[in-house]
N, C-alpha and C positions, 0 to 999 in steps of 0.2 A: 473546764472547756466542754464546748457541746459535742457530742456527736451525731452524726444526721441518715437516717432512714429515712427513707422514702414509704409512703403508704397511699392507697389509692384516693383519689379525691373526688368528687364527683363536679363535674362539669362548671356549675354556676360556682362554686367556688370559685374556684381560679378566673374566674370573669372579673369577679370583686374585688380579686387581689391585683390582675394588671391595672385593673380601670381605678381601682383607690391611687395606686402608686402614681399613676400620671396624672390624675388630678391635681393633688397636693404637690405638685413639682418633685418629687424625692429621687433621690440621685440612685440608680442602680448599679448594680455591678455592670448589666449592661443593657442597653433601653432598647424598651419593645415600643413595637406602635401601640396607641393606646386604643382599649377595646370596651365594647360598650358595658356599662355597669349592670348588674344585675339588680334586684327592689331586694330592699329590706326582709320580705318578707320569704325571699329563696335563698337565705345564706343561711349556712351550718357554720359560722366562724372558728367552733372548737373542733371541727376535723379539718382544717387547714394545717398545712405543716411542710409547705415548702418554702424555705426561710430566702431572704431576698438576694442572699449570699449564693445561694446554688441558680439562681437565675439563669439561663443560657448554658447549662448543664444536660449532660444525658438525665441523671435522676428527675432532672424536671421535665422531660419528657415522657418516662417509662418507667418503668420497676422491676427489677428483676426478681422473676420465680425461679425457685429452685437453690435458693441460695440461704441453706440453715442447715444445722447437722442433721446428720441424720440415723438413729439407735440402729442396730443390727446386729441379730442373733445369729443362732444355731445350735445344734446341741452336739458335740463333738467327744471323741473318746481322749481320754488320759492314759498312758502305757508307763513301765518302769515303776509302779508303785512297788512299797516292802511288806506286801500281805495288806496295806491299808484300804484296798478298793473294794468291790460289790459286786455280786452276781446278780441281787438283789434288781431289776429292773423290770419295771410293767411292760405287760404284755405289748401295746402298741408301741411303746418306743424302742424293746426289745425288736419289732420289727422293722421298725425304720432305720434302727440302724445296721439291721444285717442287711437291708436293702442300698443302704450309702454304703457301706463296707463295700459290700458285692460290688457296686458300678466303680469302685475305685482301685478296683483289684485284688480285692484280699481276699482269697480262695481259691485265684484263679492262677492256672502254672503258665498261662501266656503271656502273664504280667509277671511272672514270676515269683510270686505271694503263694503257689500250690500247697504250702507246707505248713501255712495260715489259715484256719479256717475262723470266721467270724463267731459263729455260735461260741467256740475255743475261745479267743478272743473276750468275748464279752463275759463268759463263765471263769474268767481268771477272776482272782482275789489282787492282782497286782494292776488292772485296767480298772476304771470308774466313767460311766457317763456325766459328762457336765456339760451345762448351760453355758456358753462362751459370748459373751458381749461386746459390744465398742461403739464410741460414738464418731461414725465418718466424718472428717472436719469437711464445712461447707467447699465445694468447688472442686473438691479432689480430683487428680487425673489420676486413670488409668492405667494396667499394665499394658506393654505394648513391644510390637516386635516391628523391630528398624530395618532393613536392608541385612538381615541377619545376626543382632544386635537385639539382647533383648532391653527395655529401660524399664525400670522399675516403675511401680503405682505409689499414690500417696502410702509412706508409713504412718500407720498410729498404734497406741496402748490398747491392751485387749482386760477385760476383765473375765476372769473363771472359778465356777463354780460347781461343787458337786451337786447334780440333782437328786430335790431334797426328798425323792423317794425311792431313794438307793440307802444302801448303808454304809457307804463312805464315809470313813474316819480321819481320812487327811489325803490330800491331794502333793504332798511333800517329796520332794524330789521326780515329780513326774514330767512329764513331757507332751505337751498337747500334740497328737496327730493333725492333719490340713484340714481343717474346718471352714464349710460354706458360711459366710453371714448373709441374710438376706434381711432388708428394713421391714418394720413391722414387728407383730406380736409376733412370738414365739408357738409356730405351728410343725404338724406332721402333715405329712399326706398329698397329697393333687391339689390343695389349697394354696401351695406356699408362692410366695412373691420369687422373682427370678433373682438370682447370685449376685451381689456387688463386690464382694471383696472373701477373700481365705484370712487365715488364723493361723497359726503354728507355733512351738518352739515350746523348751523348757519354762516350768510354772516358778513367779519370784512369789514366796508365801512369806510370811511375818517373819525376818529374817531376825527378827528379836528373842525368839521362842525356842526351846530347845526340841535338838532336832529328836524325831520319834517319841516324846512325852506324849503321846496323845491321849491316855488314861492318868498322868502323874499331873495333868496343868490345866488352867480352864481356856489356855489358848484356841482361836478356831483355827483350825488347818484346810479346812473343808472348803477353801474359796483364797485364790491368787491373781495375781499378773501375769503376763509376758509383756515385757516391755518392747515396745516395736517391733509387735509379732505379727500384726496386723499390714495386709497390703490392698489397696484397691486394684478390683480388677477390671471394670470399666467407668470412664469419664462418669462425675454424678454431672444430671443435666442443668443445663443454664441456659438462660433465656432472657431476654427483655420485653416484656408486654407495652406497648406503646397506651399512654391514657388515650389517644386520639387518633384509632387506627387511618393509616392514610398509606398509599404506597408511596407517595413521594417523602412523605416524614421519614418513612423507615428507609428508604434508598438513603435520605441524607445522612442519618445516624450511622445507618452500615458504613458506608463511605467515610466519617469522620472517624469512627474508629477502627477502621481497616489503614488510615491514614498514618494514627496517633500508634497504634499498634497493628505494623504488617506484621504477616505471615513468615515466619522465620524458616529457619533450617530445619527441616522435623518435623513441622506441622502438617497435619492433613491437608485441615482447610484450610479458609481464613478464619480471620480471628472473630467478623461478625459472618452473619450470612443470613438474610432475610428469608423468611418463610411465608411469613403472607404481610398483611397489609398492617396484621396486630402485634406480630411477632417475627423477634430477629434473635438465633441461633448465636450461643457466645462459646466459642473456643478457645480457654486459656493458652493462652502461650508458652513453648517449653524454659523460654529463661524467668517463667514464675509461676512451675511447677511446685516450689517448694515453698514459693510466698503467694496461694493461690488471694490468702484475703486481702493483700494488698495489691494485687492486679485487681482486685472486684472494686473497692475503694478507690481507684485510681478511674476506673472506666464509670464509677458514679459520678465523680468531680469533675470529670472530662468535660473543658468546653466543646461547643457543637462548631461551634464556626470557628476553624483553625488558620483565619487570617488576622492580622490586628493584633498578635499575642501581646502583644507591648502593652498595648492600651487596656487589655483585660486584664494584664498585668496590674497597673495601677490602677484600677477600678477596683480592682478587690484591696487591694491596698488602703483605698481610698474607704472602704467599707470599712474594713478591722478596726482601723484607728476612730471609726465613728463608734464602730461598738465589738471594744476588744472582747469580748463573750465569744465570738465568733471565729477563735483563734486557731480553733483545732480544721475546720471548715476550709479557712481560709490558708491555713499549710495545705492541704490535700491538694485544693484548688491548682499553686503554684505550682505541685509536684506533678499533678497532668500537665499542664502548662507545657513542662521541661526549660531545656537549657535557656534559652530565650527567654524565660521571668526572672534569670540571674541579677540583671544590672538591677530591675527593682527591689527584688528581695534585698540585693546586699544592702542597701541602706537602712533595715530595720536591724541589722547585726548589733551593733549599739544603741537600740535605742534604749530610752530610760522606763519606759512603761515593760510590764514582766511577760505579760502574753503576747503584743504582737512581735516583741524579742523573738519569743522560744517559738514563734509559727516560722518567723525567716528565718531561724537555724536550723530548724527540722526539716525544711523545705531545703536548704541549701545544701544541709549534709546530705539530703536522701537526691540530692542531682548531683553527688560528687563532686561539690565546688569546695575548692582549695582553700581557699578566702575566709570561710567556718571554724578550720581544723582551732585554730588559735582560740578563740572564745567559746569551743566547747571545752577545749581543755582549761580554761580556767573556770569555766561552771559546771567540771567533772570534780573541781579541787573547793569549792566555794561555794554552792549555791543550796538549796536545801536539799533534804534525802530525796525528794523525788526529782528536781530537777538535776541533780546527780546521778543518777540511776538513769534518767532520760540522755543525758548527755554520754556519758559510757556508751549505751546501748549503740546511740547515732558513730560514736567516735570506732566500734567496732566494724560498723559497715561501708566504712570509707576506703577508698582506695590506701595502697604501700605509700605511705609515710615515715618516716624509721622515730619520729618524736610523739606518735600516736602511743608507738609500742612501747617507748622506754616510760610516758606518762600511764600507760596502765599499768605495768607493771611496779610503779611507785605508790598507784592504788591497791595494790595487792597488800601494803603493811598500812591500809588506813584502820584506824578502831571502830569505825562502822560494817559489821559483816556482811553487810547487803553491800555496800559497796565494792568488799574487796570482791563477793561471788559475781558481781556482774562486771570488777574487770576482770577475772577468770573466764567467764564466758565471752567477752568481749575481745579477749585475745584467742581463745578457742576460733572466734568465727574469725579472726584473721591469720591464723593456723600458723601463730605465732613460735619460730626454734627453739623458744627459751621454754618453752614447755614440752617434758619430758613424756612423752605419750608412747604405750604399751598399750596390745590388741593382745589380751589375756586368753590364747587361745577361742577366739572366736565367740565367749561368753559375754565378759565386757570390758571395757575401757580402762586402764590406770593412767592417772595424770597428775605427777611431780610438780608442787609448783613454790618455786619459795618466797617464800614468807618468813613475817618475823610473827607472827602469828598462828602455833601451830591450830590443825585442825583435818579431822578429817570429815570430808563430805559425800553422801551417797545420794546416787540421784533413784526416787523413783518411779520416773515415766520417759519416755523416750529412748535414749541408747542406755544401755545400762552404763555407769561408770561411777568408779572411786576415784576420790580425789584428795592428796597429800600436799594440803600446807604446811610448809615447812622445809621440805627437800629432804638433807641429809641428816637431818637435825632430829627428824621425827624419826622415832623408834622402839622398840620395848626397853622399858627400863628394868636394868639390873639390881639387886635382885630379883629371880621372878619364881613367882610357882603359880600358872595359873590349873586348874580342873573342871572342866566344864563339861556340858551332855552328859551326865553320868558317865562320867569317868572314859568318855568314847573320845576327848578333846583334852590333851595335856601336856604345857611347855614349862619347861626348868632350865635352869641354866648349866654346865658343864665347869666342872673345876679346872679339867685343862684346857678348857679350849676360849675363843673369844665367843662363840658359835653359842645357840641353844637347842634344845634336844625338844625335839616337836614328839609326841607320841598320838595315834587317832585311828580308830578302828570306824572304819564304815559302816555297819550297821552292828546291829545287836545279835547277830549271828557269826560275825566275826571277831574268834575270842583272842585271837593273835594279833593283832594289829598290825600297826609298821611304825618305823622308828627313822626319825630323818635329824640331819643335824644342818639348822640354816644361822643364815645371818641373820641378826636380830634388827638392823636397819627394814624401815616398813617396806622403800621400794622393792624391797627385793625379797621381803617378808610376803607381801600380797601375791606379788607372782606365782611363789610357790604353792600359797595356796590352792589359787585355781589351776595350775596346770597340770597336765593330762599327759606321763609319761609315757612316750611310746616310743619304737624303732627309728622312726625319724627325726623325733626333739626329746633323746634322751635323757633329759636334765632333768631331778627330782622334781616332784612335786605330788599333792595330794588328790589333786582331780576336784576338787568342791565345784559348785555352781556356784553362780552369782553371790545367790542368797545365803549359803551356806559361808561362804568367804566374807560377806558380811557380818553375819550373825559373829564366826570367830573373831573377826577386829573386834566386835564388841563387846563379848564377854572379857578377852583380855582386858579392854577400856575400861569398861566398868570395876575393875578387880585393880582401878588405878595403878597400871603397869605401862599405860601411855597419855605420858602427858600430853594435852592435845582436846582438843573442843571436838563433839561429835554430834555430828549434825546432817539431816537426813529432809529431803523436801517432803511434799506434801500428798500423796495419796490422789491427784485430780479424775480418775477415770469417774470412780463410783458417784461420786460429785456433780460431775457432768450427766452423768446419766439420769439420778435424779432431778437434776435441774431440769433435761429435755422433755421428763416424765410430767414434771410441775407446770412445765410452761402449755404443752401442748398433749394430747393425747395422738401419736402416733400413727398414720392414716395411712393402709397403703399406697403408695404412686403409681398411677399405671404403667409410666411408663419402666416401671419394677417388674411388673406382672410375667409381663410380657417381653422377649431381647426385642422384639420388632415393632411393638407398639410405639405410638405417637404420645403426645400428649392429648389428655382430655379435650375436647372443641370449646373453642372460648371464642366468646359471641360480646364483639364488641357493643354491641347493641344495647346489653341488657343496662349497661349505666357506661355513659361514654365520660372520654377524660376531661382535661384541662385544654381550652382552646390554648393552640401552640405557638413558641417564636418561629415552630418552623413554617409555617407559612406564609413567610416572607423571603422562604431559602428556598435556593430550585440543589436538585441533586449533582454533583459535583459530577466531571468525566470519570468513566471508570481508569484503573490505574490495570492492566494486565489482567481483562477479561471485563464482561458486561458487569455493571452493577446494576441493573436493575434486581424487584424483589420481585419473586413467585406469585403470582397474583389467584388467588381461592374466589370465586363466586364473582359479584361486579361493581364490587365498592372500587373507588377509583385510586 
């Protein structure tokens, strides 16, 4: 299936392409008057790229800047190391960070850090400077403070690493202090771009690797995660550049999508809000703050003229089945649409061709239509591994059904393991009872699920969490002797008891250990690992982190003492970063520089757009204040 970006076109294009279409009589999605042809000898054919399918769309009016991830650094301290850190740092960053240090309180007894001093601080052998990374997912919102309510910013994965002219040895059991990121290369000084987002929490390192080897193994320690350590702290910007600035084009588009998407509860603004003649201001909405790329998707497919749905309805209908290619296009389309493309949509639910099928079901699940639930659940049971997986995913974010629930949870004993982890996740997101969910002290997730399949699963990006296929069934098997960490890690079984005898000294300085007697059942095996005895939740346990309570499942695993598949996702921060590094080199944004800066001045002038459908539309009445747009200079 295709998917569709938008890219700038220059003017005579788009000449050629309405004035071809009307010539040849060819049916549009939806007809413009026709417009004069351009000569042969001013067309660029191979920069055209607005397909005939987004016709009468916002993307075929405009393009939105600001909308790609976007890298961001900082260099942030590690605290809690076991002798593994460095005093070891140069002179200029040895100063910049007693200068961060200082504005953030430590030294100072008004903040009450007096008893800290920075230089102290960074001359411990148990702190290390590291380079702390992440890639801001496009559109992100902001932290923010509500009527005395604070709401969170987008979460993401952070990447960290010791800088490689320290003598950090391993970064293993440390804990990132609040780290500024800001986009851009990685600078010190008066130079630097202004703050989009902080950093924080405990580091996840190669939870494979035994813990403190860091002279006995060739593992690197020197470079981890936090998983959803990362928060934004102001909106990234977004904007739509019109190809053909005009104040009445941009009043109309404001208007339509202030229409398709008002201003909810919690929002500033509105959702568009014109700024001059070239450009209109886009503020996600808070009910898709946490699905920002599909509000961007939605407001690119967005029809302009929100009377007629019916008829545009089956116009694009009428398109797909001309050329099912166009299948992914033409779900999005429906899904701006909303409720009102239902009665069309539903008739493609059966049809026999496989794409314009799977576009009116994606369309229909993602409008909450009841009518779907049935034929995705048999092309959750039936259809290939991918449209399986597609269908799951949809059957997750549908409304309370009680046959949705008991149909994933029959996928959970399928022999495809991609299937059963995406109904696991697919009942996650509809925070299904029958899943046994544990908040392991505040570190991470445990979630019970049964299966006849056992398995355990480790996620590593987003919330931290383990996951027990199997329910009661998954456990240490008896006999057991496992020894692991040099001798730091060690469970046996007990002759009188049903219980086993866990023994684990924390570090290499602790020659006494401690000595606990659990249940050998996992769920209640993992618990104890991570939890953190204290006066108020007296109940044993070892205190591990994340990664270290990983690492133990696995060494037991591996020493086949739990039967059970172990299996672990994939690693995407560093990934992602390389890819942003590949694709583009990194430019600071002004409006980064600077909290009060604008955007750069963008001068319709220099190469204008595509003549438009909207000038044949006048600006609709304002709805609950003017819509007119700010008008800059004397274009009209």
């Amino acid at each position: 299936m295709k998917s569709f970006r938008v890219v700038y076109v220059p003017t005579l294009l788009l000449i050629l392409l309405l004035g071809a279409f009307s010539a040849v009589g060819c049916s549009g999605v939806e007809k413009a008057t026709p417009r004069p042809q351009a000569t042969r000898a001013e067309v660029n054919t191979a920069a055209l790229d607005i397909p005939r399918m987004m016709r009468g769309t916002v993307a075929s009016e405009a393009m939105l800047d600001g909308y790609r991830p976007v890298v961001a650094r900082g260099y942030g301290l590690v605290v809690g190391l076991n002798g593994t850190g460095s005093r070891e740092i140069p002179p200029q960053l040895r100063a910049h960070m007693i200068q961060e240090m200082s504005r953030r309180g430590i030294g100072s007894e008004r903040e009450g850090y007096g008893h800290i001093k920075p230089e102290a601080m960074l001359n411990s052998m148990d702190t290390a400077v590291v380079v702390v990374e992440a890639v801001i997912p496009p559109a992100a919102v902001g932290r923010r403070t509500m009527r005395g309510r604070t709401i969170p910013g987008t979460r993401f994965d952070v990447r960290v690493y010791a800088d490689p002219r320290t003598g950090t040895t391993s970064l293993e059991g440390g804990t990132l202090y609040t780290t500024e990121l800001r986009p851009g290369q990685l600078t010190t000084g008066g130079g630097q771009a202004f703050p989009i987002a902080r950093a924080r929490g405990p580091i996840f390192v190669n939870p494979f690797a035994e813990p403190g080897a860091v002279e006995r193994d060739t593992v690197t320690r020197t470079s981890g995660m936090i998983l959803n350590g990362g928060e934004v702290q102001r909106d990234m910007p977004l904007k739509l550049r019109l190809f053909n600035p005009s104040h009445i084009r941009a009043t109309i588009l404001q208007d339509a999508i202030n229409t398709r998407f008002p201003q909810e509860r919690g929002q500033r603004e509105q959702t568009a809000r014109g700024e001059s003649d070239s450009s209109i201001e886009i503020t996600v909405p808070p009910s898709y703050r946490d699905r920002t790329e599909e509000f961007v998707t939605l407001l690119e497919h967005m029809t302009i003229r929100q009377a007629n749905v019916e008829s545009v309805a089956v116009s694009i209908r009428r398109a797909l089945l001309a050329d099912p290619s166009d299948a992914m296009t033409a779900s999005w389309r429906w899904q701006a649409l909303g409720e009102r493309a239902l009665p069309v949509i539903k008739e493609l639910y059966d049809y026999p061709e496989e794409l314009p099928r799977l576009a009116a079901l994606r369309a229909g699940a993602k409008l909450n239509h009841g009518l779907v639930i049935n034929y995705l659940i048999d092309l959750a049971h039936t259809g290939s591994l991918d449209n399986r997986l597609m269908a799951i995913e949809l059957l997750g974010g549908m409304p309370v059904y009680p046959r949705i629930n008991s149909e994933l949870h029959d996928l959970l004993n399928d022999e495809d393991v991609d299937v059963r982890l995406a109904a696991y996740e697919a009942l996650v997101e509809r925070d299904d009872p029958r899943l046994r969910r544990y908040a392991v002290d505040g570190k991470f997730v445990l979630d019970v699920v049964e299966s006849k399949h056992p398995m355990i699963y480790i996620t590593q990006f987003g919330k931290p969490r383990i996951v027990l296929f199997g329910g009661d069934d998954l456990k240490v098997n008896r006999p057991v002797f496992v020894q692991a960490w040099s001798n730091r890690f060690m469970v046996k079984d007990l002759d009188d008891s049903d219980k086993l005898e866990v023994f684990f000294r924390r570090n290499g300085t602790d020659l006494e250990g401690e000595i606990h007697r659990v249940e050998p059942v996992l769920e209640d095996f993992v618990q104890f690992l991570g939890h953190t005895t204290t006066v108020e939740r007296p109940a044993a346990g070892l205190g591990m982190t994340y990664g270290q309570t990983v690492g133990a499942l696995y060494q037991i695993w591996r020493q086949d003492y739990i039967a059970a598949d172990f299996k672990a996702d994939q690693d995407r921060i560093r990934a992602a970063i390389l890819r942003q590094g590949e694709e583009a080199e990194v430019v600071e944004r002004p409006e980064f520089a600077d909290p009060e800066s604008d955007w750069a001045d963008f001068d319709p002038d220099e190469e204008k757009g595509p003549i438009s459908d909207l000038d044949r539309l006048s600006p609709s009445q304002s709805i609950g204040g003017s819509s007119d747009v700010p008008r800059r200079g004397n274009r009209d």
